[in-house]
N, C-alpha and C positions, 0 to 999 in steps of 0.2 A: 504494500500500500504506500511506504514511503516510496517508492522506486520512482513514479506516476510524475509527482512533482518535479521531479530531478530530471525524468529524461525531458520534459517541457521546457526545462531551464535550457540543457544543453540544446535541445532543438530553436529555441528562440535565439541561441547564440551564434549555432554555425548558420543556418541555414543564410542569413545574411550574407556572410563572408563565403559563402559558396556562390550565391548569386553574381556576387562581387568578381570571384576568380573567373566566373563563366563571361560575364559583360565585359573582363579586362580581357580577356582571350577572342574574344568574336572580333573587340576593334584593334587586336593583332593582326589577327587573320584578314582586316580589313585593308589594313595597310598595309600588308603583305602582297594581298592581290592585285591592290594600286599600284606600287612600285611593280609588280609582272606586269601590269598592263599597260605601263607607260613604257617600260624595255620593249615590251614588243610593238608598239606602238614605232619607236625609235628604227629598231632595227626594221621593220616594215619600211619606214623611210627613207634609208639608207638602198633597197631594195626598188623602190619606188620612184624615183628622181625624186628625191623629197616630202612627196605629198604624203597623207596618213591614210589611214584606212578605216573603215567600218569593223567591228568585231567578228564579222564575219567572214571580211577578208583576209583578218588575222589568222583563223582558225584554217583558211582554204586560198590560201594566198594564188593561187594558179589558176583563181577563177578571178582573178581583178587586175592582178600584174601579166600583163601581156608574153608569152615565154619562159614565167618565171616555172624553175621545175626544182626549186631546195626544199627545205622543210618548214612546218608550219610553225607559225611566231606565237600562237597561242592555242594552248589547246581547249577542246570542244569545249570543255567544262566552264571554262571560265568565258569563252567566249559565246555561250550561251543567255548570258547577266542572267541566269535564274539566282534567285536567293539561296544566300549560301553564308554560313555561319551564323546566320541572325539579321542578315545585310542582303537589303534590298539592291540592286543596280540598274543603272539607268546609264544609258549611254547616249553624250549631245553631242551633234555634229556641227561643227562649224563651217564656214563657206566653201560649196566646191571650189576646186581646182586641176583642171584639168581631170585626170581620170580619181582622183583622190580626194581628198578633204586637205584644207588650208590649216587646220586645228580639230578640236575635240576636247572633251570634257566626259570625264566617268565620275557619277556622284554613286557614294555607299551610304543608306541610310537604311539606321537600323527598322526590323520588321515591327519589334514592339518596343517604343522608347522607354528605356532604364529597365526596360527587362532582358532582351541583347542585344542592345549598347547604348549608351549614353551619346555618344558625337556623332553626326551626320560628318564623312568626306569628299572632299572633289578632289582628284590628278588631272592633269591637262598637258596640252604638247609642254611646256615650257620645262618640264618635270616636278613643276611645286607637287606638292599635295597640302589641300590647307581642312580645317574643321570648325565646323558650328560647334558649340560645346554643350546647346540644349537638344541638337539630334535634328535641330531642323533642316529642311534643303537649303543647302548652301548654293548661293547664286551664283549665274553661268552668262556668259554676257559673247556672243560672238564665238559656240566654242569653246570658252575658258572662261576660268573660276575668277570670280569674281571677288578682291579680297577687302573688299568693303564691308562684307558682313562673313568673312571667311577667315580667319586665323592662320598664319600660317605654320604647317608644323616643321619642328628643330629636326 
């Protein structure tokens, strides 16, 4: 009968701090897959005369780059933008350019705010990656993040 009260206590205590390790780990994973997605972004360019691609040129590069026959800059998974770790994705196109995009912008905003994750991010051509810090969409102007209401991260 004493047990009852005590295991309430420990459960009011971890389950926070579990929540917490879960929310800090989704906007790992967050910005993990930003930095992949601006490398491949890059490297696409590099491939590309410069211009960038759609995510699913990333994924199938030989169906946008004219002759091109190496390997693919992003794989399906990520270049699907389905929700993945808690994180929603969105991917903004900025002005064509010739067979490509002149820029782009990937925003990660979480699926349930402060349940997995706290920050909404955006990465873009320039390679920033910046964050709101109450999880809202972070503004995208032309293709790229906007860092008037966007943080930028260290």
């Amino acid at each position: 009968l004493l047990l009852t009260p005590f295991i309430g206590i420990i459960a009011a205590i971890a389950i926070p701090s579990l929540l917490r390790a879960r929310v800090t780990a989704n906007e790992a994973a967050a910005i993990g897959d930003l930095r992949t997605f601006i490398s491949a972004e890059a490297a696409y360019g590099s491939s590309a005369e410069g211009v960038y691609g759609t995510p699913e040129c990333l994924a199938k590069p030989a169906t946008c780059i004219p002759e091109y026959q190496g390997s693919v800059f992003l794989d399906a998974e990520l270049a699907s933008l389905a929700p993945k770790a808690g994180y929603r994705r969105t991917f903004i196109p900025g002005p064509a350019k010739g067979v490509g995009l002149e820029s782009y912008a990937l925003i990660l905003e979480p699926v349930k705010r402060h349940q997995t994750g706290v920050r909404a991010f955006c990465g873009d051509a320039s390679g920033m990656i910046c964050y709101t810090a109450d999880g809202s969409t972070p503004p995208v102007n032309d293709g790229a993040c906007d860092l008037s209401d966007c943080r930028q991260l260290q």
